[in-house]
C-alpha beads as a LAMMPS data file, in Angstrom:
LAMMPS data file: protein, C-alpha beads

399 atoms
398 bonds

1 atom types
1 bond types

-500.0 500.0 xlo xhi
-500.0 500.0 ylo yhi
-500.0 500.0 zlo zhi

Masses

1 110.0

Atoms # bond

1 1 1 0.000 0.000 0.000
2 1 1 2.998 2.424 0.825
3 1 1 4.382 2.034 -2.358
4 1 1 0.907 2.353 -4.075
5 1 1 0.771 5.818 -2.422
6 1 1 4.250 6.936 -3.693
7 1 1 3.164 6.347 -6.931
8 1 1 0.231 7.963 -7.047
9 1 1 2.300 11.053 -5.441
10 1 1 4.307 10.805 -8.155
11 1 1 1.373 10.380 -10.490
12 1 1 -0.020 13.620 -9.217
13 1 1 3.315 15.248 -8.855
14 1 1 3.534 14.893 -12.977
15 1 1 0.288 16.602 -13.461
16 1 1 1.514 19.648 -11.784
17 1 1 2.736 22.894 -13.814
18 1 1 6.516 23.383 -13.072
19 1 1 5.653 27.529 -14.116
20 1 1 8.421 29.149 -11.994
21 1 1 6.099 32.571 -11.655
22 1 1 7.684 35.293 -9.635
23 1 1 5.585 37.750 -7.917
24 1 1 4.919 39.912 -10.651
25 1 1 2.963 37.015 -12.534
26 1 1 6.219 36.652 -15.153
27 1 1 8.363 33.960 -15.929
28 1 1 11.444 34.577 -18.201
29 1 1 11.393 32.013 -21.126
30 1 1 14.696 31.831 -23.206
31 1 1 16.045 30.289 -25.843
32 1 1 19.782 29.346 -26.053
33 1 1 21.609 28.853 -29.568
34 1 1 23.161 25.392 -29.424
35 1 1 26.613 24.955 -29.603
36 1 1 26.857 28.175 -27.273
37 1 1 28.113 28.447 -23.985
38 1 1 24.752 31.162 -22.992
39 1 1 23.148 28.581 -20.842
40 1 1 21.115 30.517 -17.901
41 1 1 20.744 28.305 -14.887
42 1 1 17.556 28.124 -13.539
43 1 1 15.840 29.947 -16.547
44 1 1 13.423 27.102 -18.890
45 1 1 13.347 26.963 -22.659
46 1 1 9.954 27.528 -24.647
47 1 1 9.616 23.585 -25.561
48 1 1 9.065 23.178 -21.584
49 1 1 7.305 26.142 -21.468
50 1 1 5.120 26.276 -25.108
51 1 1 4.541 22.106 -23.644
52 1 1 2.927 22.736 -20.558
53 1 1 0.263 25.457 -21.922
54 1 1 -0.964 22.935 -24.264
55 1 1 -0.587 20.114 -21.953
56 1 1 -2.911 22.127 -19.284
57 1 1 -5.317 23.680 -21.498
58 1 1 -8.995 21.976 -20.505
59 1 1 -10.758 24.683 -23.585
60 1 1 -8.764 26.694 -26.424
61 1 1 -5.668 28.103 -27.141
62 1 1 -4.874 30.880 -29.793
63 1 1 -1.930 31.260 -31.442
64 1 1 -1.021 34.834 -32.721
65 1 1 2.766 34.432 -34.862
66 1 1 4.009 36.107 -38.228
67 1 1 4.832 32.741 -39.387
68 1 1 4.838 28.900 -39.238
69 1 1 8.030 26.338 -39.904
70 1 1 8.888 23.300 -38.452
71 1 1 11.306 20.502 -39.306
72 1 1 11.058 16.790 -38.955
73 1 1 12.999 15.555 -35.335
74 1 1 12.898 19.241 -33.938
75 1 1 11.585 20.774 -30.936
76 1 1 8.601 22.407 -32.548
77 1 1 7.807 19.248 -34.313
78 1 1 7.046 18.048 -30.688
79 1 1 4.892 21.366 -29.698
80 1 1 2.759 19.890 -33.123
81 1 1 2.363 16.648 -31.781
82 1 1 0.775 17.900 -28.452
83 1 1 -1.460 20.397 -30.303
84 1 1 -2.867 17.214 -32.539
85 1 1 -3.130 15.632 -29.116
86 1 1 -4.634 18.711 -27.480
87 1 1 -7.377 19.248 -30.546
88 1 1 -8.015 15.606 -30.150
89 1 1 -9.377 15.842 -27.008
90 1 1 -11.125 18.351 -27.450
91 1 1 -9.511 21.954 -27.240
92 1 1 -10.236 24.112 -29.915
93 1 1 -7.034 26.032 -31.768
94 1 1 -6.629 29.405 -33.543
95 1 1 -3.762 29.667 -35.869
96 1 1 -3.558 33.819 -37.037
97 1 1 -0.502 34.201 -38.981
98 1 1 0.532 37.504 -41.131
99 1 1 -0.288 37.373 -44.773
100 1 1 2.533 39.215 -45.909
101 1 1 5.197 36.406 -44.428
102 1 1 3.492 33.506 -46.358
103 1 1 6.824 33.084 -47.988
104 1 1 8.490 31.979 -44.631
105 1 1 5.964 29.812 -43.918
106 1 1 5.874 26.057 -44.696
107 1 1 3.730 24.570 -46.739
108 1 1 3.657 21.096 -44.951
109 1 1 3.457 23.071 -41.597
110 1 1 0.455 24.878 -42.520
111 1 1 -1.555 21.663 -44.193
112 1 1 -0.505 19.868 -40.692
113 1 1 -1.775 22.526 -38.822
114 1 1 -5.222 23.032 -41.020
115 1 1 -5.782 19.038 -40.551
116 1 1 -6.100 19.163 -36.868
117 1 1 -9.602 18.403 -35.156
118 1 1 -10.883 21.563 -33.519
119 1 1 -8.354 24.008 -35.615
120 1 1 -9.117 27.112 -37.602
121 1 1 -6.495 28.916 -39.455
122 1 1 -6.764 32.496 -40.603
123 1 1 -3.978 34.464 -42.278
124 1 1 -4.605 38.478 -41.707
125 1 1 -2.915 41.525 -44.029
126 1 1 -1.486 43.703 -41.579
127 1 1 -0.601 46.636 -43.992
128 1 1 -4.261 46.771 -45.029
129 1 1 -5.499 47.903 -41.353
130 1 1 -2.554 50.617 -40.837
131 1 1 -1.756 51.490 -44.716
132 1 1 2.151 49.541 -44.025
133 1 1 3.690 47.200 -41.971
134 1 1 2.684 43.493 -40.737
135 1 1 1.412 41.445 -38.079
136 1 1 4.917 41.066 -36.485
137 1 1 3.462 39.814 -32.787
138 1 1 4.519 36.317 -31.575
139 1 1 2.022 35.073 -28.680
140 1 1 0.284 32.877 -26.804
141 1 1 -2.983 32.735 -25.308
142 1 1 -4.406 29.272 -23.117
143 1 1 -7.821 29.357 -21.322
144 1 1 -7.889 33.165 -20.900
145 1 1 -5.268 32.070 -17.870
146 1 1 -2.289 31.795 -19.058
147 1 1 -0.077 33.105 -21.974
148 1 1 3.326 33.409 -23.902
149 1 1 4.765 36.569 -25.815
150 1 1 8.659 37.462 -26.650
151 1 1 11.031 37.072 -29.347
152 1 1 10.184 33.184 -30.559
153 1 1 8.593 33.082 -33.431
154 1 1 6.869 29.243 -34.490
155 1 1 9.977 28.417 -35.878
156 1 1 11.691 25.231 -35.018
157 1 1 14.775 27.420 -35.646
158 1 1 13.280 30.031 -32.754
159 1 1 14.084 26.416 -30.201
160 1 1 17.420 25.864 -30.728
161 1 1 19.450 28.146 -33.136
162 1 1 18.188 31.414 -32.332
163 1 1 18.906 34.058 -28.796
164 1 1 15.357 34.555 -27.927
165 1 1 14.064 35.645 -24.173
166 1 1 9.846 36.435 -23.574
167 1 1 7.461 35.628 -20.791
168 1 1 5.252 33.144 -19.857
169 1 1 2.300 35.309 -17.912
170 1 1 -0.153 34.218 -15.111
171 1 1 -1.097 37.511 -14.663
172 1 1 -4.953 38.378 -14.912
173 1 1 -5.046 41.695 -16.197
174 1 1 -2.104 41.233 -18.795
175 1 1 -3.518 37.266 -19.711
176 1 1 -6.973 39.243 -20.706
177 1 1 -5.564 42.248 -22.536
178 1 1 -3.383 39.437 -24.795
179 1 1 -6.573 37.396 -25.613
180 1 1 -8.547 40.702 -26.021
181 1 1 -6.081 41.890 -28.378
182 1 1 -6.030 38.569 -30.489
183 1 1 -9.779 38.510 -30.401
184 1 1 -9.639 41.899 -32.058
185 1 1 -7.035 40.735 -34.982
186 1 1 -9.343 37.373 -35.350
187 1 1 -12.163 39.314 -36.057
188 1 1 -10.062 41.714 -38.149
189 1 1 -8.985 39.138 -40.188
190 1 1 -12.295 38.103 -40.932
191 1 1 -13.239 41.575 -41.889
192 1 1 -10.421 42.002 -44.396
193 1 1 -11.639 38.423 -46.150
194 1 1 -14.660 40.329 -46.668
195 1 1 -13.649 43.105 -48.365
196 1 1 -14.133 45.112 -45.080
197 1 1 -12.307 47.947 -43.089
198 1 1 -11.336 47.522 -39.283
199 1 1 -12.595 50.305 -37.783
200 1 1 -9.821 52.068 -34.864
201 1 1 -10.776 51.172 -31.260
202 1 1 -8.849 54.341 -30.040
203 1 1 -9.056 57.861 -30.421
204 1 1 -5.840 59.103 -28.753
205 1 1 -2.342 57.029 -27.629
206 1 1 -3.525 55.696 -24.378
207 1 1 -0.710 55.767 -21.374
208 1 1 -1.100 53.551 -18.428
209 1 1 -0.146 54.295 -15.344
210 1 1 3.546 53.596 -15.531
211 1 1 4.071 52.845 -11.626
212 1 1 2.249 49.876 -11.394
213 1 1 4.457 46.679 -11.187
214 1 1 3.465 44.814 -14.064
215 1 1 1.682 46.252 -17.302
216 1 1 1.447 45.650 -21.008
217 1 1 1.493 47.551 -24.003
218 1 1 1.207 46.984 -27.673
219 1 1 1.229 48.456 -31.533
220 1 1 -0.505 50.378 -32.872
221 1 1 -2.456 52.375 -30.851
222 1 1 -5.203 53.031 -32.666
223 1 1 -6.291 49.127 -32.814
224 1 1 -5.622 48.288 -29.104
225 1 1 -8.314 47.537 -27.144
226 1 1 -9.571 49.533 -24.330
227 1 1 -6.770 50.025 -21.772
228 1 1 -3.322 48.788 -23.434
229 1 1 -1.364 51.201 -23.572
230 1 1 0.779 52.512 -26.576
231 1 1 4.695 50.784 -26.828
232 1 1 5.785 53.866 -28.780
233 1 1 4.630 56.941 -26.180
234 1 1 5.416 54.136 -23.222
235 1 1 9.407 53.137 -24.586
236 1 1 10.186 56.705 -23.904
237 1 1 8.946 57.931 -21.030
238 1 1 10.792 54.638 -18.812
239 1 1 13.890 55.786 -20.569
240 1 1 13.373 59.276 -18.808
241 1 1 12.867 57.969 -15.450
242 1 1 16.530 56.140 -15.599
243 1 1 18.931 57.303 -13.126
244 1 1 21.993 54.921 -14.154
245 1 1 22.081 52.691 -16.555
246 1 1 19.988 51.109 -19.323
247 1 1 20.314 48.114 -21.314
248 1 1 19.124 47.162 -24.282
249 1 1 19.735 43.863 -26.706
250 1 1 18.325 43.782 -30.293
251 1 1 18.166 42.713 -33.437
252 1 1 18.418 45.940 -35.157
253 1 1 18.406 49.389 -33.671
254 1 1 18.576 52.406 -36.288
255 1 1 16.545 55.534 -36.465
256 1 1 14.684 55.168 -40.123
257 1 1 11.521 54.120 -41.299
258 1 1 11.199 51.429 -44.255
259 1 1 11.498 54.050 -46.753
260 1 1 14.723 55.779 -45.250
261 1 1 12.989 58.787 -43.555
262 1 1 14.214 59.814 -40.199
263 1 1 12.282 58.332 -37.164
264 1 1 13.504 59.907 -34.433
265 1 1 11.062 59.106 -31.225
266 1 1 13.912 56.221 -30.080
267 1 1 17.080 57.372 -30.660
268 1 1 15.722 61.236 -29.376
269 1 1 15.232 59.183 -25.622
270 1 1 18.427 57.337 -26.476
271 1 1 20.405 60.497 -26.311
272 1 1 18.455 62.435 -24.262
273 1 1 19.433 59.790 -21.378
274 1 1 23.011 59.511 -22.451
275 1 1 23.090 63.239 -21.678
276 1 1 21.825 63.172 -18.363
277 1 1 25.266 60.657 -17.677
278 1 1 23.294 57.923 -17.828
279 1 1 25.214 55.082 -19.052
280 1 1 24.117 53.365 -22.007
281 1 1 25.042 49.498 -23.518
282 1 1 23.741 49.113 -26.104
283 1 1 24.230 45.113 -27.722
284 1 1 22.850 44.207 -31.010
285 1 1 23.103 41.572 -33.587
286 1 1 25.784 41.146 -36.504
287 1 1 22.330 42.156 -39.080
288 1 1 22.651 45.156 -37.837
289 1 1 26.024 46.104 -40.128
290 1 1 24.675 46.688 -43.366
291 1 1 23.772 50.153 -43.834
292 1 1 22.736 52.600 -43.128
293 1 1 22.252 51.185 -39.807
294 1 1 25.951 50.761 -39.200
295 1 1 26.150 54.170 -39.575
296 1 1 23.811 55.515 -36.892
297 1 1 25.870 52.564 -34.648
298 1 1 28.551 54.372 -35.156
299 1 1 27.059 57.492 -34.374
300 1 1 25.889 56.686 -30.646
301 1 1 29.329 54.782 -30.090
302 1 1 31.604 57.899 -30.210
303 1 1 29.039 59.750 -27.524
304 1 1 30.173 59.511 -23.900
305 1 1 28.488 56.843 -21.499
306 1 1 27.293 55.009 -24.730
307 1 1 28.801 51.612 -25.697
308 1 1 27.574 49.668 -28.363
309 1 1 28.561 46.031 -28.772
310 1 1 27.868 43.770 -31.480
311 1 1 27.265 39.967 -31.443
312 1 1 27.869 37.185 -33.915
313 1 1 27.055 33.846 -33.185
314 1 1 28.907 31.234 -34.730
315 1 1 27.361 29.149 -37.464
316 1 1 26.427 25.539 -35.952
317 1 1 28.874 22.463 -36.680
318 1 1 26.300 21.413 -39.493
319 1 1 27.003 24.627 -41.071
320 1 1 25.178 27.526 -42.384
321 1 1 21.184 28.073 -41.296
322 1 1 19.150 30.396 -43.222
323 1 1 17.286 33.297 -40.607
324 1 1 19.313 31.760 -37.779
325 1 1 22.343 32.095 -35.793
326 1 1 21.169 35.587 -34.698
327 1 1 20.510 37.503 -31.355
328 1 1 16.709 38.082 -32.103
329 1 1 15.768 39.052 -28.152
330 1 1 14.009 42.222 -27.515
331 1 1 14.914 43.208 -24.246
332 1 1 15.587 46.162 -21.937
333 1 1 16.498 47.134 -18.509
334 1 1 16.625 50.195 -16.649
335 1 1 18.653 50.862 -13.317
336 1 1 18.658 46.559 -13.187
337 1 1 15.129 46.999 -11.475
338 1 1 12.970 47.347 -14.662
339 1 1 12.351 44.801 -17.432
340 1 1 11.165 45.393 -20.803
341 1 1 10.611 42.206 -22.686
342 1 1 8.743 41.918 -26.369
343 1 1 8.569 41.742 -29.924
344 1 1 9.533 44.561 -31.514
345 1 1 12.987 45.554 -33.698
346 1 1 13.841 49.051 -32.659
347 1 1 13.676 50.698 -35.792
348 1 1 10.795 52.848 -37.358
349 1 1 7.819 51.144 -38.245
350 1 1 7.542 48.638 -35.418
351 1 1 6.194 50.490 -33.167
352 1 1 3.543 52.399 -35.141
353 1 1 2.357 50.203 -38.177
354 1 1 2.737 46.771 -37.050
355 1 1 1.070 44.545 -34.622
356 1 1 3.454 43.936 -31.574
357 1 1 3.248 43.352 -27.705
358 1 1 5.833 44.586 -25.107
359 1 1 5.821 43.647 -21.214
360 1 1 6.951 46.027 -18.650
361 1 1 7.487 44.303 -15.159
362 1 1 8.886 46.017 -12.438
363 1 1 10.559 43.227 -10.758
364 1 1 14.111 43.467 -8.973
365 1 1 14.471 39.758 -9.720
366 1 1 13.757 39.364 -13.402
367 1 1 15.455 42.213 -14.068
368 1 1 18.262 41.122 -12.458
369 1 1 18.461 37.769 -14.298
370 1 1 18.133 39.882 -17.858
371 1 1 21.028 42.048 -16.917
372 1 1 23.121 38.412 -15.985
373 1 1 21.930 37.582 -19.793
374 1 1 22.970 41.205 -21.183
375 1 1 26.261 40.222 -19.268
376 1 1 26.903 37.184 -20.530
377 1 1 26.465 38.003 -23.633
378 1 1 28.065 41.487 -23.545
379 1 1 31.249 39.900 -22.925
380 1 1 31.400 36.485 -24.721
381 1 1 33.778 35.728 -27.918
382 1 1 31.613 36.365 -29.992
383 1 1 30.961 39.805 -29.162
384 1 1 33.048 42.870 -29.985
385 1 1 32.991 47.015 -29.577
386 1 1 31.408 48.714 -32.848
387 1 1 34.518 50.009 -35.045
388 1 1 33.974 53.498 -36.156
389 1 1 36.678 53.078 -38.782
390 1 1 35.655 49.593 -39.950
391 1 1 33.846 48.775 -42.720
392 1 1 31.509 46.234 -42.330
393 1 1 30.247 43.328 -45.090
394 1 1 26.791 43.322 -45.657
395 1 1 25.492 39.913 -43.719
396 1 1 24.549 37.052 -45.005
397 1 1 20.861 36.592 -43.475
398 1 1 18.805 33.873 -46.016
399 1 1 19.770 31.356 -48.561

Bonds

1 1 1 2
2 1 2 3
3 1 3 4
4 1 4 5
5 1 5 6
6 1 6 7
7 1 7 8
8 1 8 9
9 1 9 10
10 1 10 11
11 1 11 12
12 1 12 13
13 1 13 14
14 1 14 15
15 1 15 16
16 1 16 17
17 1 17 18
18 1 18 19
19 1 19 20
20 1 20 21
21 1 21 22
22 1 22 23
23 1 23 24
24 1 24 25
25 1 25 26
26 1 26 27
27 1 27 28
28 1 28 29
29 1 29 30
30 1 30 31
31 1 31 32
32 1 32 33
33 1 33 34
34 1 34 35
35 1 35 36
36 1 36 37
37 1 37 38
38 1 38 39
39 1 39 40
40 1 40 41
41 1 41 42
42 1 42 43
43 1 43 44
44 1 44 45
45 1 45 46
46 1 46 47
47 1 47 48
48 1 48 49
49 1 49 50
50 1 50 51
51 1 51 52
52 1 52 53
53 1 53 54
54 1 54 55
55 1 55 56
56 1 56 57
57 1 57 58
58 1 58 59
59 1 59 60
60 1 60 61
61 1 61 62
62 1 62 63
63 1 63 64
64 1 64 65
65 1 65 66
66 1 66 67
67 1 67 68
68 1 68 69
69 1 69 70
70 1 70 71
71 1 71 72
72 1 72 73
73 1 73 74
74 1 74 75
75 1 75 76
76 1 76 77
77 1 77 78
78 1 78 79
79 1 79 80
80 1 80 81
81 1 81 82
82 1 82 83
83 1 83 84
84 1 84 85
85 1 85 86
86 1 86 87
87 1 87 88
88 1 88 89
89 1 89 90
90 1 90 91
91 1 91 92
92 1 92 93
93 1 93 94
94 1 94 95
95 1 95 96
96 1 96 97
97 1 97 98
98 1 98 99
99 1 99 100
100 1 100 101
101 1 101 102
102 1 102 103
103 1 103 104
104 1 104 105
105 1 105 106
106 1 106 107
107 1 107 108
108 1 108 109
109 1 109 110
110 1 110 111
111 1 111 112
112 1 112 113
113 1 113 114
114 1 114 115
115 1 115 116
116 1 116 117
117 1 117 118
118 1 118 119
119 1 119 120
120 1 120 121
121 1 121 122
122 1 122 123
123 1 123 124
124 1 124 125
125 1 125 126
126 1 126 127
127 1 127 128
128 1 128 129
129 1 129 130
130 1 130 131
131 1 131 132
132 1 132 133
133 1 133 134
134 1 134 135
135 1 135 136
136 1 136 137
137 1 137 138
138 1 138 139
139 1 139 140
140 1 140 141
141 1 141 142
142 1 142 143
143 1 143 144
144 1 144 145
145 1 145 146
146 1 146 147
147 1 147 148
148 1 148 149
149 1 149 150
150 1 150 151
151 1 151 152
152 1 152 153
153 1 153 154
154 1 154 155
155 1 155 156
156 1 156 157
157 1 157 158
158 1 158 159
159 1 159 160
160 1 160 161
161 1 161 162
162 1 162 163
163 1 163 164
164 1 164 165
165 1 165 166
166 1 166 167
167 1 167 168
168 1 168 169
169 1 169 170
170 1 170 171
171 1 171 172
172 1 172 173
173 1 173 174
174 1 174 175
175 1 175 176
176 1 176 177
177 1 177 178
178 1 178 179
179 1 179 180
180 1 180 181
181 1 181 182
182 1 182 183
183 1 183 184
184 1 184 185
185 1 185 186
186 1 186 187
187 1 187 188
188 1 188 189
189 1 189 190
190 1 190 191
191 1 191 192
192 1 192 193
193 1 193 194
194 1 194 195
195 1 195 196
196 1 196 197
197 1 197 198
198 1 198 199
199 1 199 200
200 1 200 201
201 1 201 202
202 1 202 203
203 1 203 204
204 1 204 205
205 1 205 206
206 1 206 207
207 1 207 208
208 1 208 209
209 1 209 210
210 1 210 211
211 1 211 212
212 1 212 213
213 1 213 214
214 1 214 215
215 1 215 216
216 1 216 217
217 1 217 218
218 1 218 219
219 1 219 220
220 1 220 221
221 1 221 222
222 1 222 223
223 1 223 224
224 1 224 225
225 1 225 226
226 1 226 227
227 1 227 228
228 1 228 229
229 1 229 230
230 1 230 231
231 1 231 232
232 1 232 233
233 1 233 234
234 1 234 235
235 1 235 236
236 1 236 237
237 1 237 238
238 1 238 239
239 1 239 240
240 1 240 241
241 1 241 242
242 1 242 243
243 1 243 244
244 1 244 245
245 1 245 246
246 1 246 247
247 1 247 248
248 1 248 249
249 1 249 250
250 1 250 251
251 1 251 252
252 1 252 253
253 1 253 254
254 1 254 255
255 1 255 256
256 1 256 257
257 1 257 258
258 1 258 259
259 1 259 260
260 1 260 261
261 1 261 262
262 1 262 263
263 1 263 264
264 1 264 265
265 1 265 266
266 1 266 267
267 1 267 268
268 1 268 269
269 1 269 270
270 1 270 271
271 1 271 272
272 1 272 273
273 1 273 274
274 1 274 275
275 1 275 276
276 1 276 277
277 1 277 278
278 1 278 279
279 1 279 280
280 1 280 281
281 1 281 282
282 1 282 283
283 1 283 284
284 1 284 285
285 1 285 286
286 1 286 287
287 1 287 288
288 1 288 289
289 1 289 290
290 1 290 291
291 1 291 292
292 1 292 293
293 1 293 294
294 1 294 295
295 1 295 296
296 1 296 297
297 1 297 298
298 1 298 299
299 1 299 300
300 1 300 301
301 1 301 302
302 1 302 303
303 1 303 304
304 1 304 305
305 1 305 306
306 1 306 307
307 1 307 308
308 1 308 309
309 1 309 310
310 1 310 311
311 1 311 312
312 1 312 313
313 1 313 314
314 1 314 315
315 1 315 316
316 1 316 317
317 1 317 318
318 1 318 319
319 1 319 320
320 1 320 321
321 1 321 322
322 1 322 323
323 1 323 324
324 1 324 325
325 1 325 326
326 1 326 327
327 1 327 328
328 1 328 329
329 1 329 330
330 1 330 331
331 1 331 332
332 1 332 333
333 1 333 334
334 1 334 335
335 1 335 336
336 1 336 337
337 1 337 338
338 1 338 339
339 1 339 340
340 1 340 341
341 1 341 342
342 1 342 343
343 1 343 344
344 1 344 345
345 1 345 346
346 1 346 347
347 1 347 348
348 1 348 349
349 1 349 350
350 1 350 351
351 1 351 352
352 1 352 353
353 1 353 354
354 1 354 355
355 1 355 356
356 1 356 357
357 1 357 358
358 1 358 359
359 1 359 360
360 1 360 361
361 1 361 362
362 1 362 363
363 1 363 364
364 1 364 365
365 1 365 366
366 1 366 367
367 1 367 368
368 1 368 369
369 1 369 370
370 1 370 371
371 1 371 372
372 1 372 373
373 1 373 374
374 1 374 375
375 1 375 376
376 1 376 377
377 1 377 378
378 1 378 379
379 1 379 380
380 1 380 381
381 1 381 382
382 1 382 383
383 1 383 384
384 1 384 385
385 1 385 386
386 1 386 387
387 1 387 388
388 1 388 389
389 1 389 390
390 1 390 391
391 1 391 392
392 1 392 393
393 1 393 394
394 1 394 395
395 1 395 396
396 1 396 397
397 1 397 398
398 1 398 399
């Protein structure tokens, strides 16, 4: 009998969800490129994470990603397994994905995906709600209760060959603003299929009250439901309240829009803060040294209390990997007590045309943990000072 009841401990025990929440309702969720030595102890990947939303979910779970690719043997091969599994049991899937990156996608993926029981898969044009720009989000919704947002897109490259960091979210509030706004693109979608315009659900940029511990905020404003606050009129405004130092890691950082006019609202809080002495570290990917955003690199690097770094991870020992090998994380910290984690490239565009989420937590601890990853990557091998006399190659990004 006492081993009957260890093993039904242990049965129980299984059932349980290993979310590491802190008190803030967050959980950092990160992926390390293989082959690297950026391993975070104590910090879970999104195949443990992405695995236990679908394993939990008793009623639906919506899917809100730019794209969809997986590969035979890989980690999001496995997330597709326990979706068929979830769907056969009876939880009902949404699949949006952005119309514009139908290219990335894969064929097989998407067929796989459209054949599960209890799916529906809707692909939404971005540029035609906001005149430009795409659905560039990457999130997670499960039961209204839990969600998932950050830099992984459904990618099985996003698992393993990529430098990605987002949330996993218990928090109320933030849980129903994500499903609102994904309720509001869903229907969007629909209305675009129809020939249809998506009417704005805001008159003004809406700012939340910037105090409160955790809060999220999205792109654009116009089309965020009531109460989520604006990323672009936020992003600043935390930079202003910095007193010492502020981090930030990125795929690309440079003050233009897509057609090469000047968009200033970043960089303007970038070097307003520098000039109050407040240091600045600025760490972004090797995509960022084609021009012209080399050039504005450059141009912050020679400023006082500004250092910009940037990283190149090596190819992996099978060799080269389209759209991988990159830092893609979208992170910030401020002072190492807040956290800005999310889905947007700093450059123009993201932050007014396109659909993205951003999650501003202020919480000593996770902050603290981000600033270990800025570290760790700030200083590795791979990672060097921005040349002002250099000239860089154009990188090599695709096939």
């Amino acid at each position: 009998m006492k081993n009957i009841g260890i093993l039904l401990s242990l049965c129980l025990l299984s059932q349980v969800a290993f979310a590491k929440f802190e008190s803030s309702g967050l959980e950092i969720i990160y992926t390390q490129p293989v082959e690297t030595n950026l391993a975070l102890e104590g910090v879970r990947g999104p195949l443990e994470a992405w695995s236990e939303m679908i394993d939990n979910a008793k009623k639906e779970i919506d899917f809100q990603q730019m794209y969809a690719v997986s590969k035979d043997g890989e980690s999001l091969d496995t997330i597709i397994e326990k979706l068929e599994a979830a769907t056969a049991r009876g939880v009902k899937v949404k699949f949006l994905l952005e119309e514009g990156m139908k290219r990335a996608s894969s064929e097989d993926t998407i067929e796989r995906l459209k054949k599960m029981k209890n799916t529906e898969l809707r692909f939404i044009k971005y540029s035609a709600i906001t005149g430009g720009g795409i659905n560039h989000s990457k999130f997670i919704v499960a039961d209204g209760k839990v969600a998932f947002v950050g830099s992984q897109n459904f990618d099985w490259r996003a698992l393993k060959h990529i430098h990605e960091t987002g949330f996993l979210i218990s928090d109320k509030k933030i849980v129903g603003q994500m499903k609102a706004i994904f309720d509001q693109d869903w229907k969007a979608a629909s209305l675009l299929a129809k020939g249809k315009k998506v009417p704005a659900l805001q008159k003004k940029p809406f700012v939340p009250d910037l105090k409160q511990k955790t809060f999220l905020v999205s792109s654009p404003w116009a089309w965020n439901p009531k109460g989520v606050g604006d990323s672009e009129s936020v992003l600043p405004l935390l930079m202003k309240d910095a007193k010492e130092e502020i981090r930030i890691q990125l795929l690309d950082y440079y003050p233009l829009n897509r057609d090469k006019t000047f968009y200033p609202i970043i960089d303007n809080a970038v070097r307003e803060a520098q000039a109050r002495h407040v240091k600045i570290k600025l760490l972004v990917s090797h995509w960022n040294t084609g021009e012209p955003g080399i050039n504005h690199l450059k141009s912050l690097a020679v400023l006082p209390d500004v250092e910009v770094r940037i990283s190149t991870i090596p190819e992996a020992k099978e060799g080269f990997i389209p759209y991988a090998r990159v830092i893609h994380s979208k992170v910030m910290t401020i002072d190492g007590k807040l956290a800005w984690v999310g889905t947007s490239n700093w450059t123009g565009g993201y932050l007014t045309n396109n659909r993205n989420l951003e999650v501003v937590a202020r919480d000593e601890k996770l902050a603290k943990k981000l600033v270990e990853m800025h570290e760790q990557l700030w200083n590795a091998p791979y990672t060097a000072a921005v040349d002002i006399n250099k000239k860089y190659e154009k990188p090599k990004k695709g096939d």
